[in-house]
C-alpha positions as CSV (number, residue, x, y, z in Angstrom):
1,X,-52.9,41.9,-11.4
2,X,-55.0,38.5,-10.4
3,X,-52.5,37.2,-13.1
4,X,-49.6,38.0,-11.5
5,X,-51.4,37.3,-7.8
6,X,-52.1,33.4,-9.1
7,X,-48.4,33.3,-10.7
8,X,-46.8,34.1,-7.2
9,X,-48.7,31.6,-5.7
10,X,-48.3,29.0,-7.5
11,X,-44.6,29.4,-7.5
12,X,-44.7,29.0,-3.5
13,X,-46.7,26.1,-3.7
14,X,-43.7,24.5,-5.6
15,X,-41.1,25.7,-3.5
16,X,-42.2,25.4,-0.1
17,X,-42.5,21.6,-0.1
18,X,-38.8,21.1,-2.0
19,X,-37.3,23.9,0.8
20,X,-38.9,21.1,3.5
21,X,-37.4,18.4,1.7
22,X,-33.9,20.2,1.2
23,X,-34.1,21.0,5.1
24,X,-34.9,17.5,5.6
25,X,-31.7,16.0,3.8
26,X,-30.0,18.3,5.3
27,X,-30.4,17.5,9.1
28,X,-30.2,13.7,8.1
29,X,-27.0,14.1,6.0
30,X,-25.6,15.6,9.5
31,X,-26.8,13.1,11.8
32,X,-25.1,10.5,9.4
33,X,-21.6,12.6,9.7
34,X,-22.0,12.8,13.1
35,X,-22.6,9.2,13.9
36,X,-20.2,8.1,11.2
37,X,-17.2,9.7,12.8
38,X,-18.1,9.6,16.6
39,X,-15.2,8.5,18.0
40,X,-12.9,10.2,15.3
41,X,-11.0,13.1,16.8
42,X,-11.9,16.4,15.6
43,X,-8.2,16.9,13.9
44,X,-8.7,13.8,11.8
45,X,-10.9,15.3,9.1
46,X,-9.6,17.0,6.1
47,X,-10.6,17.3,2.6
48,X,-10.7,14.7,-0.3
49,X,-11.3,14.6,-4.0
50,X,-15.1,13.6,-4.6
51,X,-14.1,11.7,-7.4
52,X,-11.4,9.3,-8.0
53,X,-9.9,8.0,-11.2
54,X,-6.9,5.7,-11.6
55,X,-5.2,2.3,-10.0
56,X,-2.9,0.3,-7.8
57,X,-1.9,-2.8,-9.3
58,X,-4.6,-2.4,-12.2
59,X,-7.4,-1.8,-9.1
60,X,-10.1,0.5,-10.3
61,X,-10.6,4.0,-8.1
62,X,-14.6,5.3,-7.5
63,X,-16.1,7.7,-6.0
64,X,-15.4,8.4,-2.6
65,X,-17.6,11.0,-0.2
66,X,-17.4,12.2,3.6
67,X,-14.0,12.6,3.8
68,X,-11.6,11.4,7.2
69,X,-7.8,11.3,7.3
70,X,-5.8,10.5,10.2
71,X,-3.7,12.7,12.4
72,X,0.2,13.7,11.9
73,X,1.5,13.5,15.1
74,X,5.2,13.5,15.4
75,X,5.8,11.7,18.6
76,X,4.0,8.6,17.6
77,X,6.7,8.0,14.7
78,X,8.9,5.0,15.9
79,X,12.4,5.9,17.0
80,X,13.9,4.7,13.5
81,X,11.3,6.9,11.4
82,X,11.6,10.2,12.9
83,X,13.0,11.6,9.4
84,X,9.5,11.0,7.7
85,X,8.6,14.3,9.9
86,X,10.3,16.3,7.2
87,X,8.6,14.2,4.3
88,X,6.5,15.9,1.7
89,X,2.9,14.7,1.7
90,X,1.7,17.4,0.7
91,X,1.1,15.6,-3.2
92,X,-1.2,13.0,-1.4
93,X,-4.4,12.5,0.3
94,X,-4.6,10.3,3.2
95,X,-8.7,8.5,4.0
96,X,-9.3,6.4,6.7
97,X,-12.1,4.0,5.4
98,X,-14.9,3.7,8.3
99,X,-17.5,1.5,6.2
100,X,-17.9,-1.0,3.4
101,X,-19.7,0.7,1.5
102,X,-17.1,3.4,0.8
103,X,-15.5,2.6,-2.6
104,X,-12.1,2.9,-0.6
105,X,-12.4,-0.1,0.8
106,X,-13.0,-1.6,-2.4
107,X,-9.7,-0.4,-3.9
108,X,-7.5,-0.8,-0.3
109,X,-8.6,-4.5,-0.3
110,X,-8.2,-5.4,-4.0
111,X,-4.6,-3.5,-3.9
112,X,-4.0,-5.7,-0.8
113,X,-5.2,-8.4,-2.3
114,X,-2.7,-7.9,-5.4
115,X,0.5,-8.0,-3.2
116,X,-0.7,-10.5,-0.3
117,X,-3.5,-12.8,-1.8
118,X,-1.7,-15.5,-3.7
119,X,0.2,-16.2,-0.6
120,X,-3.0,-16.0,1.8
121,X,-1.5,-13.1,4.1
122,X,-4.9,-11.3,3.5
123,X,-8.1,-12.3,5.4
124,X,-10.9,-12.4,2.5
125,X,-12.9,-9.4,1.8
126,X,-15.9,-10.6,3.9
127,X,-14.3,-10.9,7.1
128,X,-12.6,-6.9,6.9
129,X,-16.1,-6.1,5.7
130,X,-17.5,-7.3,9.6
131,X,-14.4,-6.0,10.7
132,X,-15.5,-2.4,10.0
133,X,-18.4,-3.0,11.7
134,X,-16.5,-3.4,15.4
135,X,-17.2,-0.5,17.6
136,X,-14.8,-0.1,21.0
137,X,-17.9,0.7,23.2
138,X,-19.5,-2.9,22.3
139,X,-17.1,-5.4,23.8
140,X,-16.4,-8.8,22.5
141,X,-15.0,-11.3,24.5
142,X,-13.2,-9.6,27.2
143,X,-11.7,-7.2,24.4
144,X,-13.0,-3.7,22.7
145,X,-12.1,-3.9,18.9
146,X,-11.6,-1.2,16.2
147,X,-10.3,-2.0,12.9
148,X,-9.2,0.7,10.3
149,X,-8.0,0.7,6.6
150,X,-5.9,3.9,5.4
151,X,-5.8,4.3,1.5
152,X,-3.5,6.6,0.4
153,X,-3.5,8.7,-3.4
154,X,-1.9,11.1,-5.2
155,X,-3.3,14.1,-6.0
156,X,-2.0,14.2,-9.5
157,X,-3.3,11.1,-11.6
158,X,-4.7,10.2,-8.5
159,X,-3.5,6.7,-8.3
160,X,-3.3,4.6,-5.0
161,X,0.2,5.5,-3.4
162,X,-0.4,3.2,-0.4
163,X,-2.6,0.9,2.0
164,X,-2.8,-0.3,5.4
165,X,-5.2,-1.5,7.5
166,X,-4.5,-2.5,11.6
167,X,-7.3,-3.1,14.6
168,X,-6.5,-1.5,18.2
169,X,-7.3,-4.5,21.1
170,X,-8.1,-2.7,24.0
171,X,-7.8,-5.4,26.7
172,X,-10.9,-5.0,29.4
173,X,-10.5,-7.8,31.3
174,X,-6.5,-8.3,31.8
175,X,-4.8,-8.1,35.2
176,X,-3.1,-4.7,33.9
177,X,-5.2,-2.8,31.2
178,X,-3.3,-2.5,27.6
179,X,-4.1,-2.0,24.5
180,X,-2.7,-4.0,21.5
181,X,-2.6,-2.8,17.4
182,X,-2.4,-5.7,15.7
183,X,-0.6,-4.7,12.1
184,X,-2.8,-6.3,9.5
185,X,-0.8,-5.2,6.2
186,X,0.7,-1.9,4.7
187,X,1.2,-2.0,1.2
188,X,3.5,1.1,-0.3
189,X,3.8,1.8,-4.2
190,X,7.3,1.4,-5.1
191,X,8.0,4.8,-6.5
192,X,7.1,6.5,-2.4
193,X,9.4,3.5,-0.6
194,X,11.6,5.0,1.2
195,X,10.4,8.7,1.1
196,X,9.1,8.8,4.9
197,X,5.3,7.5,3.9
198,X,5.9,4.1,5.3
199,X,7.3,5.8,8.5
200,X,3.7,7.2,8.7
201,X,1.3,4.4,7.8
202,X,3.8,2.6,10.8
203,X,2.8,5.8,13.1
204,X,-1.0,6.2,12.3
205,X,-1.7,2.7,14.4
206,X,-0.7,4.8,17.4
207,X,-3.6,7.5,17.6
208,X,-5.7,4.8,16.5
209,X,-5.0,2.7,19.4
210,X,-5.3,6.2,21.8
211,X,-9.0,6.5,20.2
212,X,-10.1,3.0,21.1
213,X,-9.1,3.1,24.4
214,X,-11.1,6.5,25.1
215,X,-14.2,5.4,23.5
216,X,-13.8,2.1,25.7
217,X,-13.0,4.6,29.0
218,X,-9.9,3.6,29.7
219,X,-7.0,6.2,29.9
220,X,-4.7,7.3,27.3
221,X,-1.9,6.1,29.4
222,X,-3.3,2.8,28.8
223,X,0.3,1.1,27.6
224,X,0.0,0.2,23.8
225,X,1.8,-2.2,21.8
226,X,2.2,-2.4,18.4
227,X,2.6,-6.2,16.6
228,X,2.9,-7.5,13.4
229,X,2.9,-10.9,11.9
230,X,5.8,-11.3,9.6
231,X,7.2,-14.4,7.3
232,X,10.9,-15.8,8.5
233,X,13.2,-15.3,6.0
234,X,13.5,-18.2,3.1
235,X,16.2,-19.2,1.0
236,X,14.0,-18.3,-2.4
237,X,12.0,-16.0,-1.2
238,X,13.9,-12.4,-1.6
239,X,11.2,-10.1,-1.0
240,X,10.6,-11.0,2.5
241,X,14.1,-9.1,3.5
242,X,13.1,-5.8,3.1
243,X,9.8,-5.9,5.4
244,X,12.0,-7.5,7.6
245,X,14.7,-4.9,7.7
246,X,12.2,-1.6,7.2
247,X,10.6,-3.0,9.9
248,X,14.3,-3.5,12.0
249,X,15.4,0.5,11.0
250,X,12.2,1.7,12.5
251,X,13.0,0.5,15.6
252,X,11.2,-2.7,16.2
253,X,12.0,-5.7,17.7
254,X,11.4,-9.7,17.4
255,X,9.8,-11.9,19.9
256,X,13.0,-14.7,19.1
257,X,11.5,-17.2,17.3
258,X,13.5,-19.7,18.9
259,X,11.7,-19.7,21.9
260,X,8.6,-18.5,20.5
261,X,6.2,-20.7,18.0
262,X,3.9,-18.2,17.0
263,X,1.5,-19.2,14.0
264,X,-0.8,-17.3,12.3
265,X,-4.9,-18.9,11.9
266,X,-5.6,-20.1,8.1
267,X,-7.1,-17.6,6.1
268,X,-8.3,-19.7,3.4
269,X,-12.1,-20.1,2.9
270,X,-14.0,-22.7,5.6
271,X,-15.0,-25.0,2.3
272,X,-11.2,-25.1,1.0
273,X,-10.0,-25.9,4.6
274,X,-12.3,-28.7,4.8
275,X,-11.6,-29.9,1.4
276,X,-7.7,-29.8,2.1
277,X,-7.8,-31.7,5.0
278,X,-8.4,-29.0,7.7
279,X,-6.3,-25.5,9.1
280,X,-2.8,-25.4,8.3
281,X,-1.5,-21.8,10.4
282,X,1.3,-20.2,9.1
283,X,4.6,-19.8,11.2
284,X,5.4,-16.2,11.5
285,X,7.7,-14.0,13.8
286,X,6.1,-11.2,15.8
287,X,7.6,-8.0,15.2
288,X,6.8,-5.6,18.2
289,X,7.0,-1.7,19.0
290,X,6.0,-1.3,23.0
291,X,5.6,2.0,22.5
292,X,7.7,4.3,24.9
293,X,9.4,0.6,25.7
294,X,11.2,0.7,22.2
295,X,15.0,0.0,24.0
296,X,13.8,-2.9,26.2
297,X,15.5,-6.3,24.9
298,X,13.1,-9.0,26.4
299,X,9.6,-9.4,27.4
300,X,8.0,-11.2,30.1
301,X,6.4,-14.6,29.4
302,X,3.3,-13.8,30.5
303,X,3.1,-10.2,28.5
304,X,3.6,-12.4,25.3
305,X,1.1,-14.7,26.1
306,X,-1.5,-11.9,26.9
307,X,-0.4,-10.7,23.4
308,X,-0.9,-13.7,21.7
309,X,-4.2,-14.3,23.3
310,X,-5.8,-10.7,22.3
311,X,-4.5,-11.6,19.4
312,X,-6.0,-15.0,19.2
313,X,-9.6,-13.6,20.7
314,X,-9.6,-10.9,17.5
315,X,-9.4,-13.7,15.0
316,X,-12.3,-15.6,17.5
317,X,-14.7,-12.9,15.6
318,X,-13.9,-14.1,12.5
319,X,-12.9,-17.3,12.0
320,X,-14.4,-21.0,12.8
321,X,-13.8,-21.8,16.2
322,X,-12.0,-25.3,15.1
323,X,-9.5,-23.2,13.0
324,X,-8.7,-20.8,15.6
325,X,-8.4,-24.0,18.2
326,X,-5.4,-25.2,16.4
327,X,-3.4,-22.5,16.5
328,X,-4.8,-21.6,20.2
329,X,-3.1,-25.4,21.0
330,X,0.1,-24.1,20.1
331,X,0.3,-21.6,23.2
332,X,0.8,-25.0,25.6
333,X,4.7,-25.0,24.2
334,X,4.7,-21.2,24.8
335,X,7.6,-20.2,27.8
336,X,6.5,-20.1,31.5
337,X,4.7,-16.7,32.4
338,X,8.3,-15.6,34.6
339,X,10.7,-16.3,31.7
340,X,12.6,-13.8,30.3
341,X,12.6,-14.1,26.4
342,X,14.7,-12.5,24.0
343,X,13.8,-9.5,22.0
344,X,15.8,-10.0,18.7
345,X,16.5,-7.6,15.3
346,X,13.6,-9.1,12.9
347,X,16.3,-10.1,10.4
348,X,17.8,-12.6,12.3
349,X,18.9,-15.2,10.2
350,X,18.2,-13.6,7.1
351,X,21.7,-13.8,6.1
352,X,21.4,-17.5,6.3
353,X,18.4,-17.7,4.1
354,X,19.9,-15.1,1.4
């Protein structure tokens, strides 16, 4: 009997310090959840594989944990995507990436990297990293920022199906409140183009913007504007059509480029700049969605120079201020804040350039 007596209480020694310690990972693993996904909806969240084997464009998959997806919401689809409502997703899963140290981001950025790197249409991997770290309730600038990548993968060999990765810009100190989603990237395997996913990944960017502007206390009537920075079309350069006109069916329109300079900062490294003889921004066209605005056909001056500038101010955070300066310079041959200027179909002159 004092056998048995000794037996039992050695056995609760043991186990009453590793129940404290379970209890103690416990409450901290929920504390991390909950500050990890604070200004998530509660909606957004659904499950994940906890391990991921497979590739995008030769890109390695880890192991991925705490799971997030983003919202389907019909009515943020743009006008020309409303089919992808009767899309089946229901093969992949859909992760919004909230830190660097998810594996995610290391396979969204190196997929990213595949299609848009050689051209430098991708920031490098340190800048997305600080990027992550933006929080809507901690202004910068004038400007609340949240930045988001979205990797997508099938559930069967589990490979990457798609990327993109935007920021909402909610504007704090603007004569009219707005928020702005600039369109980073959005990368879709070839085998799901045209199949209603990319009519998504252009939707997600909505409730994203919706989020920032609640965190930053601002309503969710707050007007929101989607933009993305796209390459004119070139003689030689095929492949920039069909952004271009995906882009066009969806329903969204070009700031003309006629009347419009816009330029993108130089995404190279500082020391390559400098070795290279300084910035060299790339011209683009600005593809917009004003969202709920989709059948205007112009847009005020001054609402494209507010654009521009959030725009402009986002980069601020992560570039040298000289680089950013010489693109900044090219607002002076911007329109006058009461013109009217055109909003075009983003193809325009495609034809020309074959």
């Amino acid at each position: 009997m004092e056998l048995v007596f000794i037996f039992l209480l050695l056995i609760a020694v043991v186990s009453i310090p590793l129940l404290v310690v379970f209890c103690m990972a416990f409450i901290a693993q929920t504390a991390a959840e909950a500050a990890s996904n604070e200004v998530l909806p509660p909606d957004a969240r659904n499950a994940f594989p906890v391990e991921l084997t497979g590739h995008a464009s030769s890109v390695p998959v880890a192991t991925l944990a705490m799971p997030v997806a983003p919202p389907f919401i019909p009515a943020d689809l743009s006008p020309g995507d409303t089919r992808a409502v009767d899309a089946d997703v229901s093969g992949l899963t859909f992760r919004v990436v909230r830190s660097p140290s998810d594996m995610a981001f290391d396979v969204g950025y190196r997929a990213l990297w595949n299609e848009f790197g050689e051209a430098h249409e991708v920031e490098t991997r340190d800048v997305l990293e600080r990027r992550l770290a933006w929080h809507p309730a901690n202004p910068v600038d004038g400007v609340s920022l949240l930045y988001e990548m979205i990797v997508v993968t099938k559930n069967t060999d589990l490979s990457v199906a798609g990327v993109r990765d935007h920021t909402a810009i909610v504007g704090l100190e603007r004569a009219l409140p707005c928020v702005l989603v600039h369109l980073s990237h959005n990368w879709v395997a070839p085998e799901f183009r045209g199949k209603g996913l990319a009519g998504w990944m252009r939707a997600f960017p909505v409730d994203t913007a919706r989020r920032a502007c609640r965190v930053a206390g601002l309503p969710a009537s707050t007007p929101i504007t989607l933009v993305a920075e796209m390459e004119h079309p070139e003689a030689g350069l095929p492949d920039r059509i069909p952004r271009l006109r995906a882009y066009e069916k969806a329903g969204f329109m070009c700031v003309d480029p006629e009347q419009v300079p816009y330029h993108q900062p130089d995404f190279r490294e500082p020391s390559i700049i400098d070795a290279t003889g300084g910035a060299r921004p790339l011209p683009f066209r600005l593809i917009l969605r004003r969202v709920g605005r989709e059948q205007e056909t112009h847009v005020s001056g001054a609402e494209l120079q507010e654009i521009v500038e959030m725009l402009y101010t986002m980069y601020a955070t992560s570039f040298r201020a000289q680089d950013v300066a010489v693109v900044r310079a090219t607002l002076a041959r911007y329109p006058s804040g009461d013109a009217r200027i055109k909003l075009v179909k983003p193809t325009l002159g495609a034809t020309e350039a074959g």
